[in-house]
N, C-alpha and C positions, 0 to 999 in steps of 0.2 A: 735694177730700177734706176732711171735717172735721177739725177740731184736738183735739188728742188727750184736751183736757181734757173737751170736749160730748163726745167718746166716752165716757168715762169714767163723766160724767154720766149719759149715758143708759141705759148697762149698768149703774151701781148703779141708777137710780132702777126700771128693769124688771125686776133680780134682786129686789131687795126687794120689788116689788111682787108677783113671782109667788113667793118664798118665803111671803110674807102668807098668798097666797093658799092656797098647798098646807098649810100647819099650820093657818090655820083651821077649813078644808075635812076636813080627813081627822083621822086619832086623834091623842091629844097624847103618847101613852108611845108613839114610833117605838123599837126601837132601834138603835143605829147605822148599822147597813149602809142600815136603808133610809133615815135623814138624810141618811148622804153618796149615796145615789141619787137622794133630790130635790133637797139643795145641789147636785150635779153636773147634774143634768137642768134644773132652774132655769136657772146659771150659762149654760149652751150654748145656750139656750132664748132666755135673754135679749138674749147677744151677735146670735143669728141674728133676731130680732127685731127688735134695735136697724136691722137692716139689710134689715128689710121683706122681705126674701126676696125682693131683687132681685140675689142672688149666687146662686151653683150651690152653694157651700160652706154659706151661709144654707139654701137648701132642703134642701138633700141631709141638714145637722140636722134640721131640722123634720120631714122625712120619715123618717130616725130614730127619730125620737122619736114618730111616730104608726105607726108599723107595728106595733109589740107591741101588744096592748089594754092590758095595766096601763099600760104610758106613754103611751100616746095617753087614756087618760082623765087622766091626771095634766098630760100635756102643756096639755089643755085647760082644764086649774086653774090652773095655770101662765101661758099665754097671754092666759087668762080674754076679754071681749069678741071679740078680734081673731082667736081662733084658725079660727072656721071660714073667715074669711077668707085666711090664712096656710096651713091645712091644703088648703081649697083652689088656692089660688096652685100648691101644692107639686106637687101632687096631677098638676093637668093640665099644668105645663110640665115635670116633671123627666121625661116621658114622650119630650115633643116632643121636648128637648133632646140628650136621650141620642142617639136615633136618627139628630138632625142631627149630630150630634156624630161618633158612630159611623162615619157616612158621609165626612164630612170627612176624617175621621182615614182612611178608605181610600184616599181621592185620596190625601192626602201620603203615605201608605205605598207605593203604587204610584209616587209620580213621585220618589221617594224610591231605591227599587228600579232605577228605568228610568233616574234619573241615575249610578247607581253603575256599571252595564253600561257604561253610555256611557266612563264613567269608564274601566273597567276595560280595554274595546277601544282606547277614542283614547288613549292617554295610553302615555309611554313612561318613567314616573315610575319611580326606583329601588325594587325593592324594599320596603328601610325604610320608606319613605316612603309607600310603600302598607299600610303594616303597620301604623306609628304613627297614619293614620287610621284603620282599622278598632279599633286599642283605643281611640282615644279616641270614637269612634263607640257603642262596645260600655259605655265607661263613662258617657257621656252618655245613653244609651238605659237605662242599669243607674240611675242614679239619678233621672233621670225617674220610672221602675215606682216607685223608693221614695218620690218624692213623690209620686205619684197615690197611695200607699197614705194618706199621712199627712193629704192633705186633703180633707174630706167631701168625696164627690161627686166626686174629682178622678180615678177611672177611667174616667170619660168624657169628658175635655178632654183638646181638643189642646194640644199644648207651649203657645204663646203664651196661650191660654184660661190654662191649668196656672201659668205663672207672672203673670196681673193676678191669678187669684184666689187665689194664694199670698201674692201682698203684700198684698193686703185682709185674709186670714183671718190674718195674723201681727202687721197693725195691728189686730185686734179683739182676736186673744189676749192682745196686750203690754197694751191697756187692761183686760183682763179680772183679768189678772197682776198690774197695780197696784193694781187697785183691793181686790182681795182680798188683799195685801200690807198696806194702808192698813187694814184693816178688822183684821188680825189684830197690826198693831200697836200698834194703839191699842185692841185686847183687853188684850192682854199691859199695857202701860201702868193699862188700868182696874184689872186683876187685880192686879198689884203696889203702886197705890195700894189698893187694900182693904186686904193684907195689914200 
């Protein structure tokens, strides 16, 4: 894994450069809502970029971001060079993916099913004890759902899939998080030296 400073690096040096690009490119009176639509589409843009779209989290942004036509022309300002290489990447594997995914994910639902039976015939376990793993079975399966919500792309991975590309996409966010910490404090710092 890279270190967290060349992350950092790389996601400002790709936000800035697809910020560049999108105010260039488009009017110079945005206002607001649509700046924080391109600072926000840039910022996610950048991070899934920095990492080539060799993540399901990486695609599953990009492909995001290219489904609407107003973002998928923006995304391509944004991207600038690399995107139709990137929109395609997205394009033909988040297909493949899903579907092996899919399929995966029903073998372990069935031997998953068929261990439980087995469980439930052979076994002369108290009660409780039968009890206490079905909730923590029930809570485990319950926060899983909320993490596949929270990570692009991550209603198609199985559990183990689910948690490499959780710690991937939580070391892009924590560099994304500093660097735009960095950047608004040493606003605040300009700003108060003017003053």
């Amino acid at each position: 894994m890279r270190s967290p400073s060349s992350l950092k690096q790389e996601f400002l040096k790709r936000w800035m450069r697809g910020l560049q690009r999108c105010t260039s490119s488009s009017k110079k009176d945005m206002n607001i809502l649509e700046r924080k639509k391109v600072i926000k589409l840039s910022a996610d843009l950048a991070m899934a970029s920095a990492r080539n779209g060799k993540t399901s989290w990486s695609r599953a942004l990009i492909a995001n971001a290219s489904r609407d036509n107003d973002n998928r022309i923006l995304a391509e300002r944004i991207l600038g060079p690399e995107s139709d290489i990137l929109i395609k990447r997205v394009s033909t594997s988040v297909g493949t993916v899903s579907c092996n995914r899919k399929i995966r994910s029903k073998k372990i639902l069935k031997r998953s099913c068929n261990s439980v039976r087995r469980v439930r015939k052979g076994t002369h376990l108290p009660h409780q004890k039968v009890l206490a793993k079905s909730i923590a079975k029930r809570l485990v399966q319950k926060r899983t759902q909320i993490l596949k919500r929270l990570v692009p792309g991550g209603e198609f991975m199985d559990e183990l899939s689910l948690i490499e590309e959780t710690l991937d996409y939580i070391t892009y966010l924590q560099a994304q998080v500093d660097v735009m910490r960095c950047i608004a404090s040493a606003t605040e710092l300009k700003n108060r030296n003017n003053d």
